[in-house]
C-alpha positions in Angstrom: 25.6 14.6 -31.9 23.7 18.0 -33.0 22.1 17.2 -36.7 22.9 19.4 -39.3 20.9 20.1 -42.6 22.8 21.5 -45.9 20.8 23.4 -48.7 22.5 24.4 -51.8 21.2 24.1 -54.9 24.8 23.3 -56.4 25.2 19.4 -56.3 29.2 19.6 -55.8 28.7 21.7 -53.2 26.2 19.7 -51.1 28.5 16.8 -51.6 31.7 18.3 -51.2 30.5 19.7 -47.7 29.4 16.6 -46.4 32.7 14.6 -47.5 35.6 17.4 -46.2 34.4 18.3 -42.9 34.8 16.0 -39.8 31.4 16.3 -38.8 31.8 13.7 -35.9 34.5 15.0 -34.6 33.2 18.6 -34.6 30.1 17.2 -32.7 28.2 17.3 -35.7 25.8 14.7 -37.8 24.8 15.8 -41.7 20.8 13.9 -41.5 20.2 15.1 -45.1 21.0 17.7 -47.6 18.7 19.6 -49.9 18.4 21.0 -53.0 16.7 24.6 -53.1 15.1 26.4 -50.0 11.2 25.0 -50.5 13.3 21.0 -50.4 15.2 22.7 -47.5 11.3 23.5 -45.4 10.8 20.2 -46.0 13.6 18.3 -44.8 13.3 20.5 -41.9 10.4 19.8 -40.6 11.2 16.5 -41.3 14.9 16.3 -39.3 14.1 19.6 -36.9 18.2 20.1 -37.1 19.7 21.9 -34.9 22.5 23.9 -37.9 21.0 24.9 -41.4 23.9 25.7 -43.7 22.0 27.1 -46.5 23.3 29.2 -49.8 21.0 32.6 -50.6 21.1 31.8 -54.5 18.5 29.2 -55.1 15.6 28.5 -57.4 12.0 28.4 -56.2 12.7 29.7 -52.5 16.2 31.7 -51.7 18.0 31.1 -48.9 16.8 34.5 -47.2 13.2 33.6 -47.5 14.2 29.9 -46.0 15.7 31.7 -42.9 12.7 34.1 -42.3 10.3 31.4 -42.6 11.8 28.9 -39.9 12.9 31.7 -37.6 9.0 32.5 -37.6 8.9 28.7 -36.0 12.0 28.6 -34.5 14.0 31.0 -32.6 16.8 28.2 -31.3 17.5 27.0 -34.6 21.6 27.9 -36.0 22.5 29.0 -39.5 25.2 29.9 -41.5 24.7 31.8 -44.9 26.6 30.4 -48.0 26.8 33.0 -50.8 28.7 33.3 -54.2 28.4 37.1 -53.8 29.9 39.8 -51.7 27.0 42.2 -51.4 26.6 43.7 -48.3 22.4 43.4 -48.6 22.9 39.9 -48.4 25.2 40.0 -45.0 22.7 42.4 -43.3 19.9 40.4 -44.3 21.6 37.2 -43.1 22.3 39.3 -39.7 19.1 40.4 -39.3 17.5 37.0 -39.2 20.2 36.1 -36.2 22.7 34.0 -38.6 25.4 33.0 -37.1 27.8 33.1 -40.1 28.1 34.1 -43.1 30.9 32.8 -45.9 31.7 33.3 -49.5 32.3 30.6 -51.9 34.1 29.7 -52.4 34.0 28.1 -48.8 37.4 27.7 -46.8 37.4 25.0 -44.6 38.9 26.1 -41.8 36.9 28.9 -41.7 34.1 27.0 -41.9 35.1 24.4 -38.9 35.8 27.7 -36.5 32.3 28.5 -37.1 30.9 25.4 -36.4 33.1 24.9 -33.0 31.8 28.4 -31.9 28.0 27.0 -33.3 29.0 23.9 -31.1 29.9 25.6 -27.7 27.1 27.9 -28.2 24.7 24.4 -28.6 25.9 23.4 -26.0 25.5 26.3 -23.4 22.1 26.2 -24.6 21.6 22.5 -23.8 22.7 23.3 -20.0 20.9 26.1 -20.0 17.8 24.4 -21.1 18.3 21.3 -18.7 19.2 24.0 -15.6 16.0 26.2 -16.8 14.0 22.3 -16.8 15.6 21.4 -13.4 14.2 24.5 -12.1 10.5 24.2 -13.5 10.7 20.4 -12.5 11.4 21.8 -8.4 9.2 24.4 -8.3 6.6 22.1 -10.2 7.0 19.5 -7.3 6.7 22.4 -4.5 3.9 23.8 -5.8 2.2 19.6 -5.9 3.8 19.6 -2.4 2.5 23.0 -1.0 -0.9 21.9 -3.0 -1.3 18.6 -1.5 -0.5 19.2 1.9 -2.4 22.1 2.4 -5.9 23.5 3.9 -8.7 24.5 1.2 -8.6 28.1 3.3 -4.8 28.0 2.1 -4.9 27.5 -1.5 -5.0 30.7 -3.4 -6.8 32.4 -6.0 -3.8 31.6 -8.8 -3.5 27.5 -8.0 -5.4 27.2 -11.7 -3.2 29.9 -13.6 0.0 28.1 -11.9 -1.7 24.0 -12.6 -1.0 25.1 -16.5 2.1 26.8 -15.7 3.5 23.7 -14.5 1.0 21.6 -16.9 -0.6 19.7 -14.0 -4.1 20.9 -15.0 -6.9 17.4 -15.4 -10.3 16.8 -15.1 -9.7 14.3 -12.3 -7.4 13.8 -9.5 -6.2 11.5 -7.4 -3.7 11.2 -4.8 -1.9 7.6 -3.2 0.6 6.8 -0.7 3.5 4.1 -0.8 5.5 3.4 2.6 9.3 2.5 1.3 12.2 2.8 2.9 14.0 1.2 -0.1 16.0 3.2 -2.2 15.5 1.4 -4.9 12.2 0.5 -4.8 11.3 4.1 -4.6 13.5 4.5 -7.9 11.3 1.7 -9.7 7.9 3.6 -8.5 9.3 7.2 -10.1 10.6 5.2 -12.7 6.6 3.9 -13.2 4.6 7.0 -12.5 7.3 8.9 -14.9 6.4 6.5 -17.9 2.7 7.2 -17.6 3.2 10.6 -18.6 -0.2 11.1 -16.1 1.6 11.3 -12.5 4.5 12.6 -10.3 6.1 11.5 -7.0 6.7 13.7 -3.8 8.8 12.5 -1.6 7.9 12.2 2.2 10.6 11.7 4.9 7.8 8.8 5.9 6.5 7.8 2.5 6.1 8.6 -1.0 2.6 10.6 -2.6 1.7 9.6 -5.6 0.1 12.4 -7.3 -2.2 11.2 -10.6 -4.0 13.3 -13.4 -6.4 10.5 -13.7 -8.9 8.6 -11.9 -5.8 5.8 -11.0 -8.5 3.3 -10.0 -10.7 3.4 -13.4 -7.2 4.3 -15.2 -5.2 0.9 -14.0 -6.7 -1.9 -15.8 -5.6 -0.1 -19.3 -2.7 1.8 -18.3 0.4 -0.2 -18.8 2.6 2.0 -16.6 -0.5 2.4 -13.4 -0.8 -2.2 -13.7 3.2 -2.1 -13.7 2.6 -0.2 -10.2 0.0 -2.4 -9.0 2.2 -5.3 -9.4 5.2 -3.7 -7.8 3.3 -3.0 -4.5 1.9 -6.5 -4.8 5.7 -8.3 -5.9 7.2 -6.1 -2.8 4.4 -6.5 -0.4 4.1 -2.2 0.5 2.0 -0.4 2.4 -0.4 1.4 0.0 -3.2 3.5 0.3 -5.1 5.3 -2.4 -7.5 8.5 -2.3 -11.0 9.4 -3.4 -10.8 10.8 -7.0 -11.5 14.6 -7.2 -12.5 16.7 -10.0 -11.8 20.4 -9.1 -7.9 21.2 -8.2 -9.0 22.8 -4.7 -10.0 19.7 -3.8 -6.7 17.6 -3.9 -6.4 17.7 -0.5 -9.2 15.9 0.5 -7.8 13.3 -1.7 -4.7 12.9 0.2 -6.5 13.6 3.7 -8.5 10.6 2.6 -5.6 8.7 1.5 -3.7 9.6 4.9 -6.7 8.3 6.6 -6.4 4.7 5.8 -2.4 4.8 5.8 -2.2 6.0 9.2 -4.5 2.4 10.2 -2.3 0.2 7.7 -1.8 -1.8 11.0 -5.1 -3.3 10.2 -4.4 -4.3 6.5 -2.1 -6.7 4.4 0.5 -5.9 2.9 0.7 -6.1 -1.0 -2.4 -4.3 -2.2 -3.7 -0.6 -2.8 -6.4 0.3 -0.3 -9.2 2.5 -0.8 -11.6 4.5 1.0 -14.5 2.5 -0.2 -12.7 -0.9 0.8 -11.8 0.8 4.2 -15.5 1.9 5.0 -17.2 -1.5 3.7 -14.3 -4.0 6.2 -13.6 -1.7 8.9 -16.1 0.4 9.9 -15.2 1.6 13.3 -18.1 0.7 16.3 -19.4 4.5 17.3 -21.3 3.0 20.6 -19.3 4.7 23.3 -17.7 2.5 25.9 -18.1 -0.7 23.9 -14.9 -3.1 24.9 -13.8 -5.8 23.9 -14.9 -9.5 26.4 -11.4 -10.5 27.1 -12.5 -12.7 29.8 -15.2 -14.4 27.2 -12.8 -15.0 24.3 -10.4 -16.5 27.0 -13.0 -19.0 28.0 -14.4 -19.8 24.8 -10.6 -20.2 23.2 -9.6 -22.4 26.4 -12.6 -25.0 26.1 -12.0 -25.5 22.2 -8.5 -25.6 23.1 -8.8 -28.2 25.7 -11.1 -30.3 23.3 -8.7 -30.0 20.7 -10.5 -28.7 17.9 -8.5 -25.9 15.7 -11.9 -25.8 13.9 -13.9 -23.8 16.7 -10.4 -22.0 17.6 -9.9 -20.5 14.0 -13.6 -19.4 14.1 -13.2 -17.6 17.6 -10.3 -16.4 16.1 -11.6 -15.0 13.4 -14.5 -13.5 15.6 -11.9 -11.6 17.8 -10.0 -10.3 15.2 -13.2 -9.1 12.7 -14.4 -7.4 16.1 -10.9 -5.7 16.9 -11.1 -4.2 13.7 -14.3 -2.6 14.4 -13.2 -1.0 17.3 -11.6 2.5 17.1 -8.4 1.0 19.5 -4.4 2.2 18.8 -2.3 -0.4 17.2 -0.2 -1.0 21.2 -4.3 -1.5 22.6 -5.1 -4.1 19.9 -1.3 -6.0 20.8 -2.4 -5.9 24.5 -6.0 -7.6 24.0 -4.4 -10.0 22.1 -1.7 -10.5 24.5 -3.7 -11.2 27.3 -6.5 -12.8 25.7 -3.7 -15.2 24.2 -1.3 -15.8 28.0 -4.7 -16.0 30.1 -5.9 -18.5 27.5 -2.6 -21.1 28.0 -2.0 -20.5 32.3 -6.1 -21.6 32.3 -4.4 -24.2 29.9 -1.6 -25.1 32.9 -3.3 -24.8 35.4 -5.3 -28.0 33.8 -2.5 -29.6 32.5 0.6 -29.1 34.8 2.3 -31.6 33.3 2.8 -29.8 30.1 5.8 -28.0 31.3 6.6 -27.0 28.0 3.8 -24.7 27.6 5.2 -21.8 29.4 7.6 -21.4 26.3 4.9 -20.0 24.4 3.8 -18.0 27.1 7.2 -16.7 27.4 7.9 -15.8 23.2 4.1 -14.1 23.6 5.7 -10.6 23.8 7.1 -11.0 19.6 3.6 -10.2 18.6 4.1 -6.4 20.0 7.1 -6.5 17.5 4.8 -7.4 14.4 4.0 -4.8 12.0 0.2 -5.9 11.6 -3.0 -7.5 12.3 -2.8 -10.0 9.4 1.0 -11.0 10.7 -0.3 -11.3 14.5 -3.4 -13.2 13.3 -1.2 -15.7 11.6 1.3 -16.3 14.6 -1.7 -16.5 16.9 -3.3 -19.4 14.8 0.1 -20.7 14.4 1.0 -21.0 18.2 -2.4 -22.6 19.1 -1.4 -25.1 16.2 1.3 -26.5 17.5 -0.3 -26.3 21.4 -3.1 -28.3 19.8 -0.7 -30.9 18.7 0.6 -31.7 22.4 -2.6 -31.8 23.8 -4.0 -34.1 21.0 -3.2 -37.7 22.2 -4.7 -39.2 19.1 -7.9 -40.7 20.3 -10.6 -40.3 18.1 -13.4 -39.5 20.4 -16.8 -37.8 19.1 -18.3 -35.0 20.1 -20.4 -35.8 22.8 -17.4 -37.7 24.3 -15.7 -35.2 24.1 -18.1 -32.9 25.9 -18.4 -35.4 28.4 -15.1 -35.6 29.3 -14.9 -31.9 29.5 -18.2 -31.6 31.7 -16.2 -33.9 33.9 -12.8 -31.9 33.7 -14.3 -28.4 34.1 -17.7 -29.0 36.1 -16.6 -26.2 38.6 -16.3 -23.3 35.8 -19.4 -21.7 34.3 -20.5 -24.0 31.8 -23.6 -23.1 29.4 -24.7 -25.6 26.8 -25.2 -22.0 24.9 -21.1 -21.2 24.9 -20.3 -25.1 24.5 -22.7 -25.3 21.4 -20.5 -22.6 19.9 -17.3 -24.2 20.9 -18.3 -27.6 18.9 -20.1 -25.2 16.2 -23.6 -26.6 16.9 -26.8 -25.1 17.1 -26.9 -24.9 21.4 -30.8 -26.7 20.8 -29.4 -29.5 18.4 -26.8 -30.5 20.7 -28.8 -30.2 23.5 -31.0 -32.7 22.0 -28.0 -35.2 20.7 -26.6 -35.4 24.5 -30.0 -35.9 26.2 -29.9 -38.7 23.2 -26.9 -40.2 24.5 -26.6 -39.6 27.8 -30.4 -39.8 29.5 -29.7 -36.6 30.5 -30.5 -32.9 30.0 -27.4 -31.0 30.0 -28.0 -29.3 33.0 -29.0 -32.2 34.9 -25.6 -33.9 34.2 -23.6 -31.2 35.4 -25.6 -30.9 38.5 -25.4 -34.6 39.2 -21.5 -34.7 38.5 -21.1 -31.3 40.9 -23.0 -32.8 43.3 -20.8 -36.4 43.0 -17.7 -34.2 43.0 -19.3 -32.3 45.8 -20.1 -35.6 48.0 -16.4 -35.8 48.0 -15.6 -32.9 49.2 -17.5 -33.3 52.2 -16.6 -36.4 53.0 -12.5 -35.0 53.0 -14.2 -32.6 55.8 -14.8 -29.5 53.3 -17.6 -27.0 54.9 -20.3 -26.7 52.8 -20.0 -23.3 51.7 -16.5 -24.1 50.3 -17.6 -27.1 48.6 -20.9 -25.2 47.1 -18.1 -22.3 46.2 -15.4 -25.4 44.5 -18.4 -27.1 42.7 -18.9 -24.5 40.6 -22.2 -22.8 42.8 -22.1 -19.3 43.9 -25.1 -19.0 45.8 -24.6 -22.3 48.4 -28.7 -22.0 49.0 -28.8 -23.4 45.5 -26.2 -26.1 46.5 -28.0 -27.2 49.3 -31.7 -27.3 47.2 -29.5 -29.5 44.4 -27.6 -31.7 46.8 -30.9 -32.4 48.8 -32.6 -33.2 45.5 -30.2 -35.7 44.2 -28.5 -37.1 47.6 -32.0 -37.3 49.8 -30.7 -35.2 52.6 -28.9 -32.1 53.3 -25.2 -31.4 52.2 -25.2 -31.1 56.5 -26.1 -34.0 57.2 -24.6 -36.4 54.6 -21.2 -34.7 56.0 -22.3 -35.6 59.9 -23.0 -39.0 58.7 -19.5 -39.3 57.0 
């Protein structure tokens, strides 16, 4: 409904107008009706209508005067004259101040109703004009943000501060943020937000959304309803979201996004759920610059097999947690990170076969290894990987409740021919390598080293004795140099590995 305002100062007039017309049905609301022209100013400012039927006669300001006065403020504004008199100074006054009518009392209504439909069609060209003119403004404000964000400082011209108040995008502080959706509705709910806060705009991506902010969002958040509703939205629908550093000068907005883009592009590495900054990226994952630095498969696979085969998720979460704090350091592409992890993960359970061929039912996990290269990020993969070695923890577990030092025993005696240090064992039972070195001399008699050497060399008596040379046995006791062997064998046995195998 458009809201009409009638000023006459003749009381049956005001009344009799607002009873005989069908205002509603003529598209039409009467918001008030005023006595004399200064009343009339008043309920004006008061309604801002959109008609003004208003009579020239009137004490204290005529209608003439009225007219000038809001047309000085208002150039959209309707009016049709009311007069008692027929003088022609009056019409060309009324015309000259763009009235749209002008009738003699006394009024005829039917004349009166064929103004107002014209006065309505008129109102409402002007509405589609105005929403058409608004559309327009609203397009070329968004290709101008677009053109702005996504552009070189070289590129930006000499006008980008003349066209920021065109388009009223002018601040003291920018900022710029990126939302991954592929969710129609979603990305309604986050125009929807940034819309509300009167302090932001959207600009659609084929890829993502920019979020474009006349504020520093970060500072802003905690106290702007709207920028806390979008907080909780990424958080509720677990996005990808990435924010900018806050500039103050409008060349500078595309550093903002550049900076934004720059921790998007490695939202492999990061949860879900939460907006990311450049100070967050720089203090978690700041990328190792030493050239040719790579990652020890080969040590995390040995490291993750012997906690593994001890069955403790304790020292397996820890390495765990060591591989995937150092994969974030590293400057690797999201397929390279999948591929350490892969192998570091199927090397891990055929070393876990290969002592345990019974456990047929490991394969399966080595089989359903190739989902991780279908997970989205680190965090995800992290929590499979932890998962898996869970439930292969469970079938090795056979519910004994040995120590620690039995259980390093036992795996002294399972693994003597691999590369055992006390330094990488201490690590795997998450001692200090010196404190347990102490606790198994403590139980066993025996330095570390001496134990292994004594239950190589036992192992290695057996060997020879099957017929074994004793290069191959030095090589399957876990000796690569077979002087050594020999010095070690003829210090525990008494004679050479040569001759105890003549005298078996």
């Amino acid at each position: 409904m458009y809201k009409v305002i009638i000023v006459d100062d003749e009381p049956m007039i005001r009344k009799g107008l607002r009873a005989i017309i069908p205002w509603n049905e003529l598209g039409f609301e009467v918001v008030d009706i005023a006595k004399n022209g200064r009343d009339g100013y008043e309920k004006y400012q008061q309604h801002s209508p959109n008609l003004m039927i208003v009579d020239i006669k009137m004490p204290e300001m005529n209608g003439i005067t009225l007219l000038e006065k809001i047309r000085e403020e208002n150039e959209s504004i309707h009016f049709i004259i009311l007069s008692g008199y027929a003088e022609f100074d009056y019409a060309k006054k009324a015309i000259g101040c763009k009235c749209d009518g002008f009738l003699l009392k006394p009024l005829d209504e039917e004349e009166l109703i064929t103004h107002l439909k014209g006065i309505f069609q008129k109102l409402q060209n002007e509405k589609q004009l105005y929403h058409l003119l608004n559309e327009d403004k609203e397009n070329m404000r968004e290709e101008f943000m677009r053109k702005l964000v996504l552009s070189k400082h070289s590129e930006i011209g000499e006008d980008v501060k003349r066209l920021a108040d065109y388009y009223q995008v002018s601040s003291d502080t920018y900022q710029t943020a990126i939302l991954s959706i592929n969710d129609e509705e979603i990305s309604a709910k986050v125009k929807s937000i940034i819309e509300a806060s009167k302090r932001g705009f959207v600009i659609e991506k084929s890829e993502y959304l920019i979020l474009f902010f006349l504020d520093d969002f970060l500072s802003k958040h905690r106290t702007n309803i709207s920028f806390h509703q979008l907080i909780l939205l990424i958080k509720e629908q677990q996005l990808y979201a990435a924010i900018g550093d806050a500039v103050n000068r409008i060349e500078d907005i595309p550093d903002s996004y550049q900076s934004a883009l720059a921790i998007f592009e490695r939202k492999f590495f990061y949860p879900k759920g939460k907006l990311l900054s450049s100070k967050e990226l720089k203090a978690t994952f700041q990328v190792n610059d030493e050239q040719g630095t790579k990652i020890s498969i080969d040590s995390y696979v040995e490291r993750l097999y012997y906690s593994m085969d001890i069955v403790n998720m304790a020292a397996c979460e820890k390495i765990t947690n060591e591989l995937f704090e150092e994969l974030s350091h590293h400057d690797n592409s999201e397929l390279d990170v999948k591929k350490i992890i892969f192998h570091i993960y199927t090397n891990t359970i055929n070393k876990l076969l290969l002592a345990n061929p019974d456990l047929k039912s490991l394969h399966s996990f080595i089989t359903s290894a190739g989902d991780l290269f279908e997970m989205q990020s680190i965090p995800c993969i992290k929590q499979y990987f932890l998962k898996q070695i869970n439930q292969i923890l469970s079938m090795l577990d056979n519910g004994e409740t040995d120590v620690t030092l039995k259980k390093l025993i036992d795996l002294i005696h399972k693994e003597y021919n691999q590369s055992l240090r006390l330094e990488t064992l201490a690590d795997v039972f998450n001692y200090n390598s010196a404190y347990l070195g102490k606790l198994f001399k403590s139980y066993t008699g025996e330095y570390f080293n001496t134990y292994l050497d004594k239950v190589r060399i036992e192992n290695g008596k057996k060997l020879l004795e099957k017929g074994y040379k004793v290069y191959e046995v030095a090589e399957k006791v876990g000796y690569a140099n077979v002087d050594y062997f020999h010095r070690k064998f003829k210090k525990y046995v008494g004679i050479s590995p040569s001759s105890f195998r003549k005298e078996g």
